[in-house]
C-alpha positions as CSV (number, residue, x, y, z in Angstrom):
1,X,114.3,75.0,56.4
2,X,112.0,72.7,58.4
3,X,114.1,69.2,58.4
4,X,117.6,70.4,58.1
5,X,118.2,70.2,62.0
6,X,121.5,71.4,63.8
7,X,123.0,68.8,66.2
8,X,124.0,71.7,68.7
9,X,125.2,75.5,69.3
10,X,127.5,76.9,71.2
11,X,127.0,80.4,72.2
12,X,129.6,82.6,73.7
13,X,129.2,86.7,74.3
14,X,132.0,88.5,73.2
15,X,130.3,91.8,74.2
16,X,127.5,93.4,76.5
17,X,126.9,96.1,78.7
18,X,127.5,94.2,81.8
19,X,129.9,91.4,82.6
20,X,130.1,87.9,84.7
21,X,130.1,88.8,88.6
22,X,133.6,88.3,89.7
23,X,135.9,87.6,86.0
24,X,137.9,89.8,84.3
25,X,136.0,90.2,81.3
26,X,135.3,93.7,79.6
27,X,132.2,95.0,79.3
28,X,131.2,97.6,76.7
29,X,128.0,99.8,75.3
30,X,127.5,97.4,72.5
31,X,127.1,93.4,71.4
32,X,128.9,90.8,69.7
33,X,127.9,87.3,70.0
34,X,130.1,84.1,68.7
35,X,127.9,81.5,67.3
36,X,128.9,77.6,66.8
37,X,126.8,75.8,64.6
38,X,127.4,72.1,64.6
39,X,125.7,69.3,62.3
40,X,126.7,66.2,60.6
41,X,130.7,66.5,62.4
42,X,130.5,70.1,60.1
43,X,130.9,73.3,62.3
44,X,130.6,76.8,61.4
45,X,131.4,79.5,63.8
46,X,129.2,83.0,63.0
47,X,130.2,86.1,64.8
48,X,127.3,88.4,65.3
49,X,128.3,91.8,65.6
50,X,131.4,93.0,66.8
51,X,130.4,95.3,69.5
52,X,131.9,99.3,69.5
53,X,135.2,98.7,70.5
54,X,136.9,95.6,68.9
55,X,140.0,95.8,71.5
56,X,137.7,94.9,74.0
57,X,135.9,92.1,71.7
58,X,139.1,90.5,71.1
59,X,140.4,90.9,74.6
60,X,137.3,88.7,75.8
61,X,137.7,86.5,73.2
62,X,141.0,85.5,74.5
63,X,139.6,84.9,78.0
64,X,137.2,82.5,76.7
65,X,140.0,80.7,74.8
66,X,138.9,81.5,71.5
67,X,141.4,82.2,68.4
68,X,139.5,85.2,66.3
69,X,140.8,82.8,63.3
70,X,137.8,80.4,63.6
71,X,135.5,82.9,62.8
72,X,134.4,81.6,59.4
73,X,131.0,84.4,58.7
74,X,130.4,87.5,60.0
75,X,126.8,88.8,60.6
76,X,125.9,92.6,61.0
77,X,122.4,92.5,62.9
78,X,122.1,97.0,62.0
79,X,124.5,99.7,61.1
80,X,124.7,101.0,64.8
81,X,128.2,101.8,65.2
82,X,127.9,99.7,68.8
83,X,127.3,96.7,66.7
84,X,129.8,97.5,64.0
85,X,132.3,99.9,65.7
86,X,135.0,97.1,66.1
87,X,134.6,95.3,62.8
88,X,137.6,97.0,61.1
89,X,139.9,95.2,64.4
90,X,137.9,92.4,64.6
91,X,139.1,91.8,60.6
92,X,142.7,92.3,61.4
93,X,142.4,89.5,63.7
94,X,140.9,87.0,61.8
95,X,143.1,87.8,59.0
96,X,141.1,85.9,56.5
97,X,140.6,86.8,52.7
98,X,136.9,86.8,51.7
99,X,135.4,86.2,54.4
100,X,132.2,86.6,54.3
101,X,130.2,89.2,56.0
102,X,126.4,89.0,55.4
103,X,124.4,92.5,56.2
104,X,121.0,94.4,55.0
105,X,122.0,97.1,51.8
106,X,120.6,99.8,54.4
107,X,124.0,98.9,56.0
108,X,125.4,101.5,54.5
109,X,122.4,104.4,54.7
110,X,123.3,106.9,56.8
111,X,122.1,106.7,60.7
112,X,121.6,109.9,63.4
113,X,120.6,110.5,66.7
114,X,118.9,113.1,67.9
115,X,119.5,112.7,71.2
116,X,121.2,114.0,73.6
117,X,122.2,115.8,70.7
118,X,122.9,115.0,67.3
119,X,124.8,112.7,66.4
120,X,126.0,110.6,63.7
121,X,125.6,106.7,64.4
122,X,126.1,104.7,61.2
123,X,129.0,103.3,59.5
124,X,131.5,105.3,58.3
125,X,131.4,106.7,54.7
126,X,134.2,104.2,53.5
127,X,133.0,101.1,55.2
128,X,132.8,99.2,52.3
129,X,136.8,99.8,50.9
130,X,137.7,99.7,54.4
131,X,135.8,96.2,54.8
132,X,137.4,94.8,51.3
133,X,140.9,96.1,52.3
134,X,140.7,94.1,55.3
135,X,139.6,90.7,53.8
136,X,136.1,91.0,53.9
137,X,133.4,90.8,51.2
138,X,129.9,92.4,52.0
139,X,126.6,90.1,51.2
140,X,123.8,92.4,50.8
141,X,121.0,91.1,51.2
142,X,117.1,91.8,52.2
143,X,115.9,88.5,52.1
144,X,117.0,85.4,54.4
145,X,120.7,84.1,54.0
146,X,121.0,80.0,54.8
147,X,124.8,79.5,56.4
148,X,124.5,76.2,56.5
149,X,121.2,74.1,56.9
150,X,120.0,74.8,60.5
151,X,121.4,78.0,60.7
152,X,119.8,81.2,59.0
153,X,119.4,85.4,59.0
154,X,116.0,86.4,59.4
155,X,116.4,89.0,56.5
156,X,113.9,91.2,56.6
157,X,111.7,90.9,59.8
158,X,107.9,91.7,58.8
159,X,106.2,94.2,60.8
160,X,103.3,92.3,62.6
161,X,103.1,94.8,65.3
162,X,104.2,98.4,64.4
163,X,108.2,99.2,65.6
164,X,108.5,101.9,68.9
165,X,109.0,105.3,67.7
166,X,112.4,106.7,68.2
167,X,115.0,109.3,67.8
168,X,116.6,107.6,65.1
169,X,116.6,109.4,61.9
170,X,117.7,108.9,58.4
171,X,118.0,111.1,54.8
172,X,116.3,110.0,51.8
173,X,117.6,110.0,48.0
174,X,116.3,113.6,47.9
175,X,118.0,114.4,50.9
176,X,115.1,114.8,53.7
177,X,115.6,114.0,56.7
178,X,112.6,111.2,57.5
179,X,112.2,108.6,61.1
180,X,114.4,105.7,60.3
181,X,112.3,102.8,59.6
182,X,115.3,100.2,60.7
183,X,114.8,97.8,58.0
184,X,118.2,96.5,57.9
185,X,117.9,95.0,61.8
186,X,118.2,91.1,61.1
187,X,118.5,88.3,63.4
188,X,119.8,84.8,63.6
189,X,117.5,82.0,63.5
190,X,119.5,78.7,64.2
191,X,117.0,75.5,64.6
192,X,117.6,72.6,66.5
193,X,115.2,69.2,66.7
194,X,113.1,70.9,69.6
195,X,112.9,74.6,68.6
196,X,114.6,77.8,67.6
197,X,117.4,79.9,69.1
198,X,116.9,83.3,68.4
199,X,120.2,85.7,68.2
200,X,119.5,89.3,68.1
201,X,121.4,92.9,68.1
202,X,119.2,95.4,69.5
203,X,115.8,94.2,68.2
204,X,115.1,97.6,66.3
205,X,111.9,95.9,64.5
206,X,110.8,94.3,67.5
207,X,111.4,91.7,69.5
208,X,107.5,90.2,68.8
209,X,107.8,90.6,65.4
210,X,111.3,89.0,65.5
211,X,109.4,86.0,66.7
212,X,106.5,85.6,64.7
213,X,108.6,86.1,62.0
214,X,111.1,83.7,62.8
215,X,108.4,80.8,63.5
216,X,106.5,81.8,60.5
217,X,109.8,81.4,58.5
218,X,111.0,78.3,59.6
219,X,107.2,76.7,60.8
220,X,108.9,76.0,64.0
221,X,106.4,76.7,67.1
222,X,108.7,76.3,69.7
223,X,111.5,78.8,70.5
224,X,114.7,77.3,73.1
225,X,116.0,80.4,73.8
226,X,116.3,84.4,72.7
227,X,119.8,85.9,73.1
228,X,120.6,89.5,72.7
229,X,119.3,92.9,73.4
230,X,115.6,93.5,73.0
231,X,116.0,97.6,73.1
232,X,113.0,98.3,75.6
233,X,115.6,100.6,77.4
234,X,113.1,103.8,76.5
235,X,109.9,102.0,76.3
236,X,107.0,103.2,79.2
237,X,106.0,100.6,81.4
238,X,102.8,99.8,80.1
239,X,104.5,99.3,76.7
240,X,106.8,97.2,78.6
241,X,104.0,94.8,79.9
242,X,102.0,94.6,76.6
243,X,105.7,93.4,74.8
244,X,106.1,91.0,77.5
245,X,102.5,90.0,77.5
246,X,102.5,89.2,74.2
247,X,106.3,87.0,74.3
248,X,104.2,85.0,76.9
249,X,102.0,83.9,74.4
250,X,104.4,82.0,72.4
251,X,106.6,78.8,73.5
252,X,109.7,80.5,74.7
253,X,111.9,78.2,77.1
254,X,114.4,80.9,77.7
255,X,114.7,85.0,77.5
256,X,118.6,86.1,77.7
257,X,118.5,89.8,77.3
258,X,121.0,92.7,78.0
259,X,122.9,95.3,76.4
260,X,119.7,98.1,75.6
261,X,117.0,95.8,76.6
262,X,116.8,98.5,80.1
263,X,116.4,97.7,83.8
264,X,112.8,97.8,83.8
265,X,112.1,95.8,80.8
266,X,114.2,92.7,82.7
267,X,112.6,93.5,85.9
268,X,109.1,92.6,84.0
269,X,110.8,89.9,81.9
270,X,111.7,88.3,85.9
271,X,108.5,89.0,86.8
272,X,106.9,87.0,84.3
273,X,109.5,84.0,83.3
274,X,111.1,84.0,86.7
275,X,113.8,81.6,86.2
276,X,113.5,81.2,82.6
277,X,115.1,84.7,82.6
278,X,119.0,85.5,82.8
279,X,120.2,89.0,82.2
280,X,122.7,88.7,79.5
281,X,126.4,89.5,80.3
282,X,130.3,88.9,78.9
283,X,131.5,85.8,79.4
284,X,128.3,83.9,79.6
285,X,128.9,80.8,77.2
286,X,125.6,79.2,76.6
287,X,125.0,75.4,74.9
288,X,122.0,74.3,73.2
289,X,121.2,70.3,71.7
């Protein structure tokens, strides 16, 4: 991937937790993330995620003057039904045959809380008919997708550090209920002359190893910015420091984290980059050359 440079990208949020001080846009417990990938007078627009509730995706996208038309890929960081819940609407507004929606093949395995109670979190059972009926066709993949040179998925993010324990569970072929692993949480890597952007969902394998992975992937050093959440919301402190601690030792310009990255985590994430942090909110439309 090393050579094959985008020009610029565009980043708009669709979807977050919070929302721009003062404008009338929605926020919502979940993510979506329009990217625009531009190189060589080609553009492709990726929509990452579509948040839980895809009235309120839509209803923002209007705001930021966007026609849900131009959407020409779909990327679905994790089967979190905050990150997926509004795909089905989010299809009916496009209104595009085949278009293509690029996801891990744990997409589909199912996905439960335990807390505060259980609680069923995945995709629904007919995702995929519902998904073709609506124009879309599901690329399952474990390995890293290229959209266009520049602009990748992370595929499978190698676990340098071991991932946070938490409630999430899952059932095996044999039906046992085991801790869910969260293989299928992917990234977007998109790489510009003077480093990486880095677009991520909820970070279920870990923001560090997101990283490392990312720059081991591409050989790219340097990383512009990280959009997205970084889902610290649970973490203890002292976790909280050592994850930070460690982001510090690699060339980040930028941290723009929300939606379950947790009060505390971007209180240390001020502490450390001061201005080179920006909690991340609806509305925010970011541009990167």
């Amino acid at each position: 991937m090393n050579g094959n440079f985008l020009e610029s990208v565009v980043v708009r949020v669709l979807a977050d937790n919070q929302v721009m001080f003062g404008t009338p846009y929605v926020g919502q417990h979940g993510v979506s993330i329009l990217v625009t990938a531009c190189r060589q007078g080609s553009e492709l627009n990726v929509l990452v995620d579509t948040g839980g509730d895809g009235d309120a995706v839509l209803r923002n996208m209007g705001l930021m003057g966007v026609n849900p038309r131009v959407v020409d890929v779909i990327v679905l960081t994790h089967r979190h039904k905050d990150h997926t819940g509004g795909l089905f609407k989010v299809l009916e507004a496009v209104g595009r045959e085949n278009l293509p929606i690029i996801a891990h093949p744990d997409i589909m395995k199912p996905n439960i809380s335990l807390e505060p109670h259980v609680r069923y979190i995945g995709v629904p059972a007919d995702f995929g008919k519902r998904v073709a009926g609506l124009g879309g066709t599901l690329i399952l993949t474990r390995d890293p997708l290229e959209l266009m040179p520049g602009l990748t998925t992370t595929g499978e993010v190698k676990r340098f550090r071991p991932m946070r324990r938490h409630e999430f569970k899952t059932l095996t072929e044999d039906f046992r209920m085991v801790d869910d692993e969260m293989m299928d949480d992917t990234s977007l890597i998109a790489l510009l002359r003077d480093g990486l952007v880095l677009i991520t969902g909820c970070s279920h394998s870990g923001i560090t190893n997101i990283v490392r992975h990312s720059v081991e992937l591409t050989k790219v050093g340097k990383v512009k910015a990280i959009v997205g959440g970084l889902h610290l919301v649970k973490a203890p402190e002292d976790e909280i420091a050592e994850i930070v601690e460690e982001l510090t030792q690699h060339e980040i310009e930028a941290i723009f984290a929300g939606h379950c990255t947790g009060f505390k985590a971007q209180a240390e994430l001020s502490k450390r980059y001061g201005d080179k942090f920006t909690p991340l909110q609806a509305g925010m439309k970011l541009i990167f050359k």
